[in-house]
C-alpha positions as CSV (number, residue, x, y, z in Angstrom):
1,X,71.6,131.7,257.0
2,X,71.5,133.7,253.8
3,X,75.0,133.9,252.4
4,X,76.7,134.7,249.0
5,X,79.6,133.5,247.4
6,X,82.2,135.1,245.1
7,X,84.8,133.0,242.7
8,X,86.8,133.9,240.0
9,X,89.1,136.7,240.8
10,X,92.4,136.4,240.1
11,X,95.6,138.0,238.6
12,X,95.4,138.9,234.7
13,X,97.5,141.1,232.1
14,X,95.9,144.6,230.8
15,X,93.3,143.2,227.9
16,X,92.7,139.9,229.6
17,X,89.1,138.5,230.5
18,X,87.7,137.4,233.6
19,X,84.4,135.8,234.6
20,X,83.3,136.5,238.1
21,X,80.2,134.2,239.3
22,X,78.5,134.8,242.8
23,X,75.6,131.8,244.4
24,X,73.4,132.8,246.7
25,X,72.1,129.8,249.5
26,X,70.2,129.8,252.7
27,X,66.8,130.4,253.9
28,X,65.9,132.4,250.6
29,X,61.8,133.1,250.1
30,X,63.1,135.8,246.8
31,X,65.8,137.4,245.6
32,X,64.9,140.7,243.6
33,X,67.8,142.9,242.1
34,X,71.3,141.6,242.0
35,X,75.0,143.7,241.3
36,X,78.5,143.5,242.0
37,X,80.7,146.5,243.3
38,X,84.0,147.2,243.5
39,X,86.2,148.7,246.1
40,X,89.9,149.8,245.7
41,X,92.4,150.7,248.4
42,X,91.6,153.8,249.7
43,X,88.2,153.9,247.9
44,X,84.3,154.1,248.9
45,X,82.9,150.8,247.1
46,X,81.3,151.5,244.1
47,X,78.5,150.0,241.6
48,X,79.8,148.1,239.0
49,X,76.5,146.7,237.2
50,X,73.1,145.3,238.4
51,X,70.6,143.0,237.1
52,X,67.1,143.1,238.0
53,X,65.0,139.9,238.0
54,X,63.5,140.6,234.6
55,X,66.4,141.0,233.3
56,X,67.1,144.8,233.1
57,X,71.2,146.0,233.7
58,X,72.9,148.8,234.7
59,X,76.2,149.8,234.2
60,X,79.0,152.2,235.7
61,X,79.8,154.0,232.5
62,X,83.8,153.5,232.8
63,X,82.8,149.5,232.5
64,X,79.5,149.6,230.1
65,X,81.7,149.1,227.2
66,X,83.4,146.3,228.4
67,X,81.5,144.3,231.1
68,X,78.4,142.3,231.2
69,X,76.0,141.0,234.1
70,X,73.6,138.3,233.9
71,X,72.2,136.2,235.9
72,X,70.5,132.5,235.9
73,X,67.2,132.6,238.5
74,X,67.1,128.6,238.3
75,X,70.3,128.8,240.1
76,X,70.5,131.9,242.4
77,X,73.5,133.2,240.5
78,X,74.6,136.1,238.6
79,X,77.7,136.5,236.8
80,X,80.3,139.6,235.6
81,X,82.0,138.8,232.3
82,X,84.9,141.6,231.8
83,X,86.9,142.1,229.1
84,X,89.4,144.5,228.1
85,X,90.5,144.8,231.8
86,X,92.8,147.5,232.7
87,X,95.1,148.3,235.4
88,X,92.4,150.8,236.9
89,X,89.9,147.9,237.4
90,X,92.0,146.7,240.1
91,X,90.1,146.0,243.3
92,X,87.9,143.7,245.3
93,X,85.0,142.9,243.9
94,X,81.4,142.3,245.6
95,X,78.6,140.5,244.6
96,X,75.3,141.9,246.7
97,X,71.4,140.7,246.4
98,X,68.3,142.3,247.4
99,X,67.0,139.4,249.2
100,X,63.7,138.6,251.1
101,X,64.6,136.0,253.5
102,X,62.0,133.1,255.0
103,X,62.8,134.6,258.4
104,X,61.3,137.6,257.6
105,X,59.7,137.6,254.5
106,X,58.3,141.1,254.7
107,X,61.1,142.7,253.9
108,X,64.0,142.8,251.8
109,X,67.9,143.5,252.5
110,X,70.9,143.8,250.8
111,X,73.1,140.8,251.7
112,X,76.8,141.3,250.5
113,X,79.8,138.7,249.6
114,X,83.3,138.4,251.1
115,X,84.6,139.9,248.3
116,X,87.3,138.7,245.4
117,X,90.5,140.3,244.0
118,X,90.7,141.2,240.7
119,X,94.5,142.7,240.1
120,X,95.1,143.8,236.7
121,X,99.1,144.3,235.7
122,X,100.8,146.8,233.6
């Protein structure tokens, strides 16, 4: 089984830092693009930033400024540095990966994380 694994949520003051890391494990033939999304209360989940294999990011622009992807392929992990959090960023956070799994190594799907809270005080 393909799963994907969050740490590094957590409670932090307005201006503080967090470093979110996701690990993918399991049957796992390739993973291509990679990305975390966030989803607050009442909220459709929304893209925070993606990495492609090569290397190539994309950010939401209310977090370009402020957060960074990247990932290590060695390891099947990317990671979200964020800085300057403020109480807006609040939410659950996922890490997702387009991966092509051994069982079916044809295709690719989008395999998502439980999720972990990021709450930003006042």
């Amino acid at each position: 089984q393909v799963q994907l694994l969050e740490s590094g949520g957590g409670l932090v003051p307005a201006g503080g830092s967090l470093r979110l890391s996701c690990a993918a494990s399991g049957s796992i033939f390739s993973i291509n693009a990679m990305g975390w999304y966030c989803q607050a209360p009442g909220k459709q989940r929304e893209l925070v930033a993606t990495i492609t294999k090569d290397g190539t990011t994309d950010y939401a622009d209310s977090v370009k400024a402020r957060f960074s992807i990247s990932r290590d392929n060695a390891k099947n992990t990317v990671a979200l540095q964020m800085n300057s959090l403020k109480p807006e960023d609040t939410a659950v956070y996922y890490c997702a990966a387009d991966i092509q799994p051994w069982s079916s190594v044809r295709y690719v799907k989008t395999y998502w994380g439980q999720g972990t809270q990021v709450t930003v005080s006042s």
